[in-house]
N, C-alpha and C positions, 0 to 999 in steps of 0.2 A: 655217154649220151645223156643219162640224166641229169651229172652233173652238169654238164653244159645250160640241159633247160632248169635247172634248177638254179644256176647264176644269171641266166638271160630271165625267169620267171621275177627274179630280185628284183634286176635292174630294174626292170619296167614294172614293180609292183606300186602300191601309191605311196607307201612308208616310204619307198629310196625317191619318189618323185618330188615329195613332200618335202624331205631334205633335201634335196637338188637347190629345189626352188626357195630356201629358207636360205641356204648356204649363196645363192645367187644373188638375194637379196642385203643378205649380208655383206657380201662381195660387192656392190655396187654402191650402197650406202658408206663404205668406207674409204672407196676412190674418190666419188663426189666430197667425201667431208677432207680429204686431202686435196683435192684438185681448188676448193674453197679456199681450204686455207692457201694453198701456194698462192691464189689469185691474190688473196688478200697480202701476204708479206713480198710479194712484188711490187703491189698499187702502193705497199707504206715504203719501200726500196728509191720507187720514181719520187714519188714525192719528196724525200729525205734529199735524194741528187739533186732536185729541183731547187730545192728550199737549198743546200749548199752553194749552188753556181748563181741565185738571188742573194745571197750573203759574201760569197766571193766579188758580183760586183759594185756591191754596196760600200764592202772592204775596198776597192781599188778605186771607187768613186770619193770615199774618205778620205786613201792617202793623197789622193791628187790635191781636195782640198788643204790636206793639212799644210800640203807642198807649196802651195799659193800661199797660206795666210804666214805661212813664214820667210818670204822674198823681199825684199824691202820697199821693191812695188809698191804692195800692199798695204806695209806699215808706213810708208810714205802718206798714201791717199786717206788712210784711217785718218793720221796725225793733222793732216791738210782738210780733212771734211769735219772731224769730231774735235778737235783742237784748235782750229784756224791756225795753224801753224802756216810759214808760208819761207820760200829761199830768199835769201837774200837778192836782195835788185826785182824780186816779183812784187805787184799791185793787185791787189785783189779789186773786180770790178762785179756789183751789183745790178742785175738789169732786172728790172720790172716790167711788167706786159700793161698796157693799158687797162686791157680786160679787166687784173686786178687792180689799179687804184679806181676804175666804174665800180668794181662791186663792193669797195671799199666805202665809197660815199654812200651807194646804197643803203649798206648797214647801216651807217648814220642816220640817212634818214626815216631807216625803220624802227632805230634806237630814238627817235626823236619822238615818233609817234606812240611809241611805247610807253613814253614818259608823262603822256597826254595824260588827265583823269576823265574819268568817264563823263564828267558832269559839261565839263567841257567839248568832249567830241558830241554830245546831245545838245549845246548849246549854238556849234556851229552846225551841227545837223537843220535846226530849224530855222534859224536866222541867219543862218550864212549865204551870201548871193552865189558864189560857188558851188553848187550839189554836187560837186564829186568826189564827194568821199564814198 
């Protein structure tokens, strides 16, 4: 019987409560610094597969082009856009918009005014019957 109260006096004395509670703390502090870290080499895990499946269709969007610029398609229209190459019995026709040969004269006439000296736009400034410049 007294040993009995003599291990149950232990238990519940403040020395073994004191360690309990150091040993608990301890114990908790060590899950949390693992549970961290897993978090952490999971979130760098997703990312790594992320960043692979963005470069996998980066890769498959590269070979597609490479597949193209190598088809003779392609080196046809290079040859015919950057070379003026052209088949035999074909004519090449030029069309221009109106739009561009108006803003064509434009230029001109703003290249003309450009060319003016000053002494002269002050000349027809004051004595010119026209004021609208």
């Amino acid at each position: 019987m007294k040993r009995k109260n003599n291990i149950s006096k232990f238990i519940f004395s403040k020395f073994s409560f004191i360690f309990l509670l150091f040993f608990l703390i301890v114990l908790i502090g060590a899950t949390s610094k693992i549970t961290a870290k897993r978090y952490k080499i999971n979130k760098e895990i997703y990312n790594l597969k992320k960043e692979a499946n963005d470069l996998d269709v980066q890769n498959k969007e590269l070979t597609k082009m490479i597949e193209y610029l190598d088809t003779l398609s392609f080196k046809e229209k290079e040859a015919r856009l950057k070379l003026g190459l052209q088949k035999e019995g074909e004519k090449t026709i030029i069309i221009t918009s109106p739009y561009s040969e108006l803003k064509s004269k434009e230029l001109k006439i703003e290249e003309k005014e450009l060319v003016r000296s000053n002494i002269l736009k002050w000349w027809e400034y004051f004595f010119s019957k026209n004021k609208n410049i």
